[in-house]
C-alpha positions as CSV (number, residue, x, y, z in Angstrom):
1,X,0.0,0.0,0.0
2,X,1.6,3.2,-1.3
3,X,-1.1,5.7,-1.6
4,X,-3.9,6.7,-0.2
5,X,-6.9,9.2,-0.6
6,X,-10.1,9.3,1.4
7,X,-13.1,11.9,1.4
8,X,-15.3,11.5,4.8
9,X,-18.0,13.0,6.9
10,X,-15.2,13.9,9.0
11,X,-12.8,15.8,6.5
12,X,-11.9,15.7,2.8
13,X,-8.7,14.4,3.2
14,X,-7.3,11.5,4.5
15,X,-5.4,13.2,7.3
16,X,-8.1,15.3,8.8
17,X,-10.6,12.5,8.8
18,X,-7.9,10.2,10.5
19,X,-6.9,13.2,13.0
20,X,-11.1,13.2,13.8
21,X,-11.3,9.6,14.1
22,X,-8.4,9.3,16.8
23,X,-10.5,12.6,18.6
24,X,-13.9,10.1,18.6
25,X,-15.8,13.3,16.2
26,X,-18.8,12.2,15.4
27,X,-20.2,13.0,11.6
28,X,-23.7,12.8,12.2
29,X,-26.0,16.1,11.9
30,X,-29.1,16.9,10.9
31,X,-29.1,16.7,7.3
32,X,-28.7,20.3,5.2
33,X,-28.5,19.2,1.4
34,X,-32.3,18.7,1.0
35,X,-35.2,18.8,3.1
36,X,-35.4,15.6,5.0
37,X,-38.9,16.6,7.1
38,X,-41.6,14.3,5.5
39,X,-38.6,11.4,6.6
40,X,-38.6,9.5,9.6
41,X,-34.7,10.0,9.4
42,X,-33.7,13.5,9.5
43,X,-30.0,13.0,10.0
44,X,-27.0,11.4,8.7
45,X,-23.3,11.5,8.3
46,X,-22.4,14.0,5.2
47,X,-19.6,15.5,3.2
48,X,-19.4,18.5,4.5
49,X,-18.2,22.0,2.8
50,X,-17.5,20.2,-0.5
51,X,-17.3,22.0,-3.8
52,X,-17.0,19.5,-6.6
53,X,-15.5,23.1,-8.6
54,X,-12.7,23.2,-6.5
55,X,-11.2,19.7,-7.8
56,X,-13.0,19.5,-11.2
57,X,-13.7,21.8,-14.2
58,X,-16.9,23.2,-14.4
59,X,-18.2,20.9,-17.2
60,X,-16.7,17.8,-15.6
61,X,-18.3,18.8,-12.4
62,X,-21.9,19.3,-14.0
63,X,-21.7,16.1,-16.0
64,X,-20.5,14.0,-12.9
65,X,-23.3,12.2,-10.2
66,X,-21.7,13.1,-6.7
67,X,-20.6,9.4,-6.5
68,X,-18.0,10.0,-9.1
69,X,-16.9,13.5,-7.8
70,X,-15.8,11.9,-4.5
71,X,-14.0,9.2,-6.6
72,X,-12.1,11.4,-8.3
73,X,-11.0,13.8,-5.3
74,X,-10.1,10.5,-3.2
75,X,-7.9,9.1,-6.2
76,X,-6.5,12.5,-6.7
77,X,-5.4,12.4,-3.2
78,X,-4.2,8.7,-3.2
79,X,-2.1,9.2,-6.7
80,X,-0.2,12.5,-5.2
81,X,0.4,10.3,-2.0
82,X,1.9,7.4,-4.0
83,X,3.9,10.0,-6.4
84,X,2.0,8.5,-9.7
85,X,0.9,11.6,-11.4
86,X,1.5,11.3,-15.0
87,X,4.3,13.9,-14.5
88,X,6.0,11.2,-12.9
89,X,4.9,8.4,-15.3
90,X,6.2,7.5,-18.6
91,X,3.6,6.3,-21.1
92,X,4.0,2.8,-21.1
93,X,4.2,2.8,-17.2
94,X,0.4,4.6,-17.3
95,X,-0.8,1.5,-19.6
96,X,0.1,-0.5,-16.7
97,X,-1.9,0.5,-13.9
98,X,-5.0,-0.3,-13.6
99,X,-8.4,0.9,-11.7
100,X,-10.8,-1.4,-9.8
101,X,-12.9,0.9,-7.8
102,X,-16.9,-0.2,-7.4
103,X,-19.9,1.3,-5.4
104,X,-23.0,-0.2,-3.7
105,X,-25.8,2.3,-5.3
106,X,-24.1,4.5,-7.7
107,X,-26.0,7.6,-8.7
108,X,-29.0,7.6,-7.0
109,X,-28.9,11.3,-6.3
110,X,-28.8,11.6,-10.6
111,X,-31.6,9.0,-11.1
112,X,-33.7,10.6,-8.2
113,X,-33.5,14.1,-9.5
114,X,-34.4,12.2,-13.8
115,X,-37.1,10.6,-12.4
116,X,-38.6,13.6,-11.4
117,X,-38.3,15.0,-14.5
118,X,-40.0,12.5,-16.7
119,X,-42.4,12.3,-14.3
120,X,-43.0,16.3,-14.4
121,X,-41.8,16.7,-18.0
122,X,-41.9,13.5,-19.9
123,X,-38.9,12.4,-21.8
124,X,-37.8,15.1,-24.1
125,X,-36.3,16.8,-20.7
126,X,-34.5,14.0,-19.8
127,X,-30.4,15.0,-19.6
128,X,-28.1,12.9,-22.3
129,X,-25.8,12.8,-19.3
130,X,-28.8,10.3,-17.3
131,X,-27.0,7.3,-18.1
132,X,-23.2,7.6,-18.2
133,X,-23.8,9.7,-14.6
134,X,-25.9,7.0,-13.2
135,X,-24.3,4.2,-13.9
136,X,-21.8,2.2,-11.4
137,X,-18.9,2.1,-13.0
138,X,-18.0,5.3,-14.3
139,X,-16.3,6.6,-11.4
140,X,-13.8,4.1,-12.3
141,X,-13.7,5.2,-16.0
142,X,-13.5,8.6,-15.2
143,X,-10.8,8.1,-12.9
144,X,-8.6,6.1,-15.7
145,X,-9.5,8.7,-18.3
146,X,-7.8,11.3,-15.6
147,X,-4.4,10.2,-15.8
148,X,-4.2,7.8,-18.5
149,X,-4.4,4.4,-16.9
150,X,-4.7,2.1,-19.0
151,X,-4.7,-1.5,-17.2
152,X,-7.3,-3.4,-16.4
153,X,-10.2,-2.4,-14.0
154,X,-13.4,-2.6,-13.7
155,X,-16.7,-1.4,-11.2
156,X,-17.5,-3.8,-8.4
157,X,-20.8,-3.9,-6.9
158,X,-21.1,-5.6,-4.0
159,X,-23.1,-3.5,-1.7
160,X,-21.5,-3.1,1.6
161,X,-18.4,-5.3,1.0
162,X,-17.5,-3.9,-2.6
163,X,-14.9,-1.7,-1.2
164,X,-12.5,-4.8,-0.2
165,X,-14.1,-6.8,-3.1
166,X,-12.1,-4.4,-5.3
167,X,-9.2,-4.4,-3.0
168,X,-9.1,-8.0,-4.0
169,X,-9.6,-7.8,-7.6
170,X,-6.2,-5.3,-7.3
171,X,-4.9,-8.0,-5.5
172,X,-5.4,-10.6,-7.9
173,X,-4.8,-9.0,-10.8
174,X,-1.0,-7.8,-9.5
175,X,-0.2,-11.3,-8.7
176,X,-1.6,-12.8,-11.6
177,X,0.9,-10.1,-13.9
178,X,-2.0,-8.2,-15.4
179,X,-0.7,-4.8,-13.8
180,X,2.4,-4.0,-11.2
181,X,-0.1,-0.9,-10.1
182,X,-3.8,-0.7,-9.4
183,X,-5.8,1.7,-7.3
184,X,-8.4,0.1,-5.4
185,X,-11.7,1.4,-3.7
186,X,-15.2,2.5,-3.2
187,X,-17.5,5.7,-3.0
188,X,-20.8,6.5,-2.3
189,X,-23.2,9.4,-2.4
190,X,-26.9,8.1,-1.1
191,X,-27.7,10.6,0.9
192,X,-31.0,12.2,-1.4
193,X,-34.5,11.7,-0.1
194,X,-34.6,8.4,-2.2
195,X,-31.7,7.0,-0.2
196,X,-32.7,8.1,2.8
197,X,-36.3,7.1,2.1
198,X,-35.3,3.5,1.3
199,X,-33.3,2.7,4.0
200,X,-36.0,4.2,6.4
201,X,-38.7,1.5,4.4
202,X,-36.5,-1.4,5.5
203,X,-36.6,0.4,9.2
204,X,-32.5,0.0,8.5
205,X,-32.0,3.0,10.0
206,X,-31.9,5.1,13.0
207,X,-34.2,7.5,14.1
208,X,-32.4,9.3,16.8
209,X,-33.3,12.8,15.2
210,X,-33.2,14.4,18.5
211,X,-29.7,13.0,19.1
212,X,-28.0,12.1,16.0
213,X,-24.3,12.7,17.3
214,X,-25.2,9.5,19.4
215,X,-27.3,7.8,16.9
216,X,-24.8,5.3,15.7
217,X,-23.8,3.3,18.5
218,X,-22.3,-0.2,17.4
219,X,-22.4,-2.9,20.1
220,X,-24.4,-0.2,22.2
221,X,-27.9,-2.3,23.5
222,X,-29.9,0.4,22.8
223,X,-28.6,0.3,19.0
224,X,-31.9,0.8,16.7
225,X,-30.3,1.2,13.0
226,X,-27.3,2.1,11.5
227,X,-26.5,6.6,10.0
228,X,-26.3,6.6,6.5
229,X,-22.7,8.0,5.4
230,X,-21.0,9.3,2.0
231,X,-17.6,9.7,0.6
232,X,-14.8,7.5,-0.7
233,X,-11.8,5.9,-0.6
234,X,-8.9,5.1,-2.4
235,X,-5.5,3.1,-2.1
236,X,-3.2,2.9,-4.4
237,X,-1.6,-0.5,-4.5
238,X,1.5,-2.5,-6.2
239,X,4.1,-5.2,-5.8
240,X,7.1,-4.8,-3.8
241,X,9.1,-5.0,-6.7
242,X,7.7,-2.2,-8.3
243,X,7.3,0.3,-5.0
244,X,10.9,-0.3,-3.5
245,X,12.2,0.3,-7.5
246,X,10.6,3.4,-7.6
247,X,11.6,4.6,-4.0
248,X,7.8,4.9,-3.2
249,X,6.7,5.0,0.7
250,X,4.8,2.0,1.4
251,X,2.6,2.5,4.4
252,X,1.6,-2.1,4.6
253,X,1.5,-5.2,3.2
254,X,-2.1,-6.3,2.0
255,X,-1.9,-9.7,2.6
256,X,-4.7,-11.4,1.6
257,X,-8.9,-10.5,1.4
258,X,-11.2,-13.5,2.7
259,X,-14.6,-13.9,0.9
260,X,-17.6,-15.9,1.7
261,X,-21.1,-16.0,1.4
262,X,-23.9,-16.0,4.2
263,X,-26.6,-17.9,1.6
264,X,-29.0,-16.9,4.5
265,X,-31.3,-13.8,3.4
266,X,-31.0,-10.9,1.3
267,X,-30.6,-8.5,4.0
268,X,-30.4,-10.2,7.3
269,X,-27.6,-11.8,8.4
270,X,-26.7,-15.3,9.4
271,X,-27.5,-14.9,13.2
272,X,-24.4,-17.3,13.7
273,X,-22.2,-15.6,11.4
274,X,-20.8,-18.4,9.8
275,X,-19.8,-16.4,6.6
276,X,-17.7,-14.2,8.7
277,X,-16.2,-16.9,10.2
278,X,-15.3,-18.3,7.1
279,X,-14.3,-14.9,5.4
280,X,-12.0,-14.1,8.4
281,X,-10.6,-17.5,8.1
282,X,-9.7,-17.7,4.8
283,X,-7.8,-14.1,4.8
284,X,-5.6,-15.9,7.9
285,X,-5.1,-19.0,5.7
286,X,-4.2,-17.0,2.6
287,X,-2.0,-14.7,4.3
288,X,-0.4,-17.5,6.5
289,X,-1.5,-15.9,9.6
290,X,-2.2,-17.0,12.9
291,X,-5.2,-16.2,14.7
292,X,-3.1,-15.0,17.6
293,X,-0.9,-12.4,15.0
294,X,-4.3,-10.4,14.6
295,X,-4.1,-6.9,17.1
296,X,-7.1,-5.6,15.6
297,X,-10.2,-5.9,13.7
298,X,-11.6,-3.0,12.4
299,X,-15.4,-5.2,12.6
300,X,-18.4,-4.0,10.2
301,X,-20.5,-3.3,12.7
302,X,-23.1,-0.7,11.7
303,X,-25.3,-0.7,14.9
304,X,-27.9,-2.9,13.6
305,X,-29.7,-4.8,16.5
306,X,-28.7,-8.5,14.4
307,X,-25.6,-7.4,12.1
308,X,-23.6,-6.5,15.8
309,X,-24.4,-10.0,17.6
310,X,-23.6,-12.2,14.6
311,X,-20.3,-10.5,14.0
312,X,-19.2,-10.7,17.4
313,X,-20.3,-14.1,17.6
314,X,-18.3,-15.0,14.4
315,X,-15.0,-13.0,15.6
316,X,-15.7,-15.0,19.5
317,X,-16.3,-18.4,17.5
318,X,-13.2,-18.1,15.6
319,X,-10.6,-16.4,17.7
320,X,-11.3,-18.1,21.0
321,X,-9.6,-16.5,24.1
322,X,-8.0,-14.1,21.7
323,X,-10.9,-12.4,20.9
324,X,-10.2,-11.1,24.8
325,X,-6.3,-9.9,23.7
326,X,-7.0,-8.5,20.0
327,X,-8.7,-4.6,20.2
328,X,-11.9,-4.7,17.9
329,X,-12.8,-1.5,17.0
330,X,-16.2,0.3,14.6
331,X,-15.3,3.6,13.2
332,X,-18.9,3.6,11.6
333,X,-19.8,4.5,15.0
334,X,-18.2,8.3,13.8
335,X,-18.5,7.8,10.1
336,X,-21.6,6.5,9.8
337,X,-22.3,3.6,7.0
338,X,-20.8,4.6,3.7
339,X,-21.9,1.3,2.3
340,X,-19.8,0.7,-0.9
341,X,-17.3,3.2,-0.1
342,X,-17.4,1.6,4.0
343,X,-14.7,-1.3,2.9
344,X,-12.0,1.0,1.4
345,X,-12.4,4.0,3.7
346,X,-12.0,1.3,6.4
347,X,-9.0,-0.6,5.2
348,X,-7.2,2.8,5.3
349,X,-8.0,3.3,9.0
350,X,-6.5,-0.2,9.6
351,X,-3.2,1.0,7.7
352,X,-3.2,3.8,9.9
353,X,-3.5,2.3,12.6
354,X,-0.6,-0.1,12.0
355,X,1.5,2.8,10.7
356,X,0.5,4.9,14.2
357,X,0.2,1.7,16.3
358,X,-3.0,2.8,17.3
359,X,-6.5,1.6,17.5
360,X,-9.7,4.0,16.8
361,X,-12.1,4.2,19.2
362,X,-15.6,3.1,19.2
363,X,-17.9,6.0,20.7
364,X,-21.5,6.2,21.8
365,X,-21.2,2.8,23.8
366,X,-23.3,3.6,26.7
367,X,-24.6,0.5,27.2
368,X,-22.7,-2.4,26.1
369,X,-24.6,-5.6,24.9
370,X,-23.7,-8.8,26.9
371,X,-23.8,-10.7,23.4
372,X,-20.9,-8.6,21.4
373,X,-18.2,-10.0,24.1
374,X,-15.3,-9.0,22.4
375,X,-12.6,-6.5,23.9
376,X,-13.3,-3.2,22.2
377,X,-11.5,-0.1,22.3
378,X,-13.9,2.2,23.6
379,X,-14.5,6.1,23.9
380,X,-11.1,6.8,23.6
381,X,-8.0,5.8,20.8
382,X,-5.8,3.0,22.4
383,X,-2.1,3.0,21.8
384,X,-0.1,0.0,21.6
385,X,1.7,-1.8,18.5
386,X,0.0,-3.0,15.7
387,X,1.7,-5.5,12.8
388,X,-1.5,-7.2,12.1
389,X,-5.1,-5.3,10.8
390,X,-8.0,-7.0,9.3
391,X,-11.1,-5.1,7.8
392,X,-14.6,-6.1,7.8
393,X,-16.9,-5.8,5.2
394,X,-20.3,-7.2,4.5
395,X,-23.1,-6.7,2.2
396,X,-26.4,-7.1,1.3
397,X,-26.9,-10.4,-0.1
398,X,-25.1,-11.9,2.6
399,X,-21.5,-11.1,0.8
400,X,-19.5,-11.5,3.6
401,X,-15.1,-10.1,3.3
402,X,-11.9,-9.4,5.6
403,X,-9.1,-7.5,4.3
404,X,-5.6,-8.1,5.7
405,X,-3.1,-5.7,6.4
406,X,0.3,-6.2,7.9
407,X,3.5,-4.4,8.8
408,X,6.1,-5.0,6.5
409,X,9.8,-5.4,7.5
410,X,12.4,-3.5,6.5
């Protein structure tokens, strides 16, 4: 991992969202960018004093879905971070980088705003722009057409586990030979009344709207839903060949990215969390890990009455006594959920944390439920050393993954 790039609900860059996270900020207020009063949510964690002008040109930035703005300022940030601007990058180095970055929704906030105006207007006022700025993978092409990268890529969609599904597809695709480079991520932008309106339907969310700085509150017992979050993430990512030729920084190892499937329901999940288990598992096998080299688990945990107990479960199933010794930790308690930007905005808070050998706090706990018996760094960051990191990610449709980071040795 050589680069990285991260737009948040607590800061447009990747260091003043980390700097907030170690503070325990939370990112939930009421919510400004449209009215929200008919909704029974009236809150949730946004990108806050953003100007898409300020990063794009003004006909980019009208012909982009927010989805894709955020995509592009996080890979911005991630590609200066690595030193892979194409200042710095010969031609045929450019053709071999590639760009695997997904989200859950994609432009909702475009197709919300369309709708309405075939429904008001019929289809002669529908924008030629609809399509390319709804659609889920042109943040991805967009980013490639950027800077001229010209590997492979692609969009993943996974809902809530797409942002370490593409961290795997980078994975693969370096060690199969396809590219030496890839930037790898997720971004999301679902905060418009459809969004918001959805989620509420599925009574997936919170409804703390007198209180939504406390609102999400993973392995709290009085959890009642999760805050709906936006931004992105980023990471740039290549072999250690390529990175120690070049000089580049390298921040950790990704070691491996464990995938499974709950085959359980299309939004609930597996009460006994088998397809964590077996996600968490197979990252250890991959990577050659011991259960006991884990320090901390940046869990998925979205302060959903079910989603908390069957992670726990899975994490106290598979790591035994350890799970008393390793520090879990949910930043989504200060983020919110950014659903298919959650995985990659997440793995680079487990970076960080090995780099800082520190783990993020998990605030709002108030009243910790008996059944999420884990050890958990709470209210406040913990310091200690940190060589091993896994990421949690989970998704609708019962797509369950674990990332693995690790220090690497001089």
């Amino acid at each position: 991992m050589t680069g990285l790039g991260a737009i948040t609900p607590l800061g447009n860059t990747v260091q003043s969202s980390w700097d907030a996270i170690v503070r325990g900020v939370s990112g939930a207020a009421p919510i400004t960018r449209f009215d929200a009063s008919a909704l029974a949510t009236r809150f949730a964690c946004e990108v806050k004093g953003f100007d898409p002008a300020a990063h794009l040109d003004r006909k980019l930035a009208g012909r982009t879905d927010r989805y894709s703005q955020f995509a592009l300022v996080a890979a911005d940030e991630a590609v200066r971070d690595a030193g892979l601007s194409p200042a710095d990058l010969p031609v045929p180095e450019r053709d071999r980088v590639g760009v695997f970055l997904g989200t859950g929704i994609g432009g909702i906030e475009t197709f919300e705003a369309q709708a309405l105006t075939f429904a008001r207007s019929g289809p002669r006022r529908l924008s030629p722009f609809f399509i390319p700025m709804m659609i889920p993978n042109m943040a991805a092409g967009l980013i490639a057409m950027r800077y001229g990268f010209r590997g492979p890529g692609h969009a993943v969609s996974s809902a809530c586990a797409t942002g370490n599904h593409a961290l795997a597809d980078a994975l693969a695709a370096i060690r199969l030979g396809q590219t030496e480079v890839a930037l790898a991520g997720g971004s999301e932008a679902a905060v418009c009344a459809l969004g918001i309106g959805g989620f509420d339907a599925m009574r997936a969310l919170s409804t703390r709207n007198d209180d939504p700085a406390t609102a999400s509150r993973p392995f709290d017992a009085t959890r009642d839903g999760f805050v709906l979050g936006e931004g992105a993430g980023v990471l740039v990512i290549e072999s250690l060949e390529h990175a120690r030729a070049r000089g580049a920084r390298i921040y950790a190892e990704l070691c491996a990215v464990g995938a499974a499937a709950d085959a359980y329901h299309m939004t609930a999940p597996d009460p006994e969390g088998t397809g964590v288990r077996l996600a968490m598992q197979r990252a250890l096998d991959e990577s050659g890990l011991a259960r006991e080299d884990v320090d901390t688990i940046n869990m998925h945990a979205t302060s959903t009455p079910l989603g908390d107990h069957a992670e726990s479960a899975a994490v106290r199933t598979l790591f035994g006594s350890h799970a008393d010794a390793l520090l879990a930790t949910s930043t989504k308690s200060m983020t919110g959920h950014l659903l298919g930007a959650a995985g990659a905005v997440e793995a680079i808070w487990s970076v960080l944390a090995i780099v800082n050998g520190l783990v993020p706090p998990t605030i709002n706990v108030h009243e910790r439920d008996p059944a999420c018996d884990i050890a958990l760094a709470l209210g406040t960051a913990v310091r200690r050393p940190v060589r091993v990191a896994l990421n949690n990610a989970f998704g609708f449709g019962g797509h369950d993954t674990c990332a693995a980071f690790r220090a690497l040795d001089a």
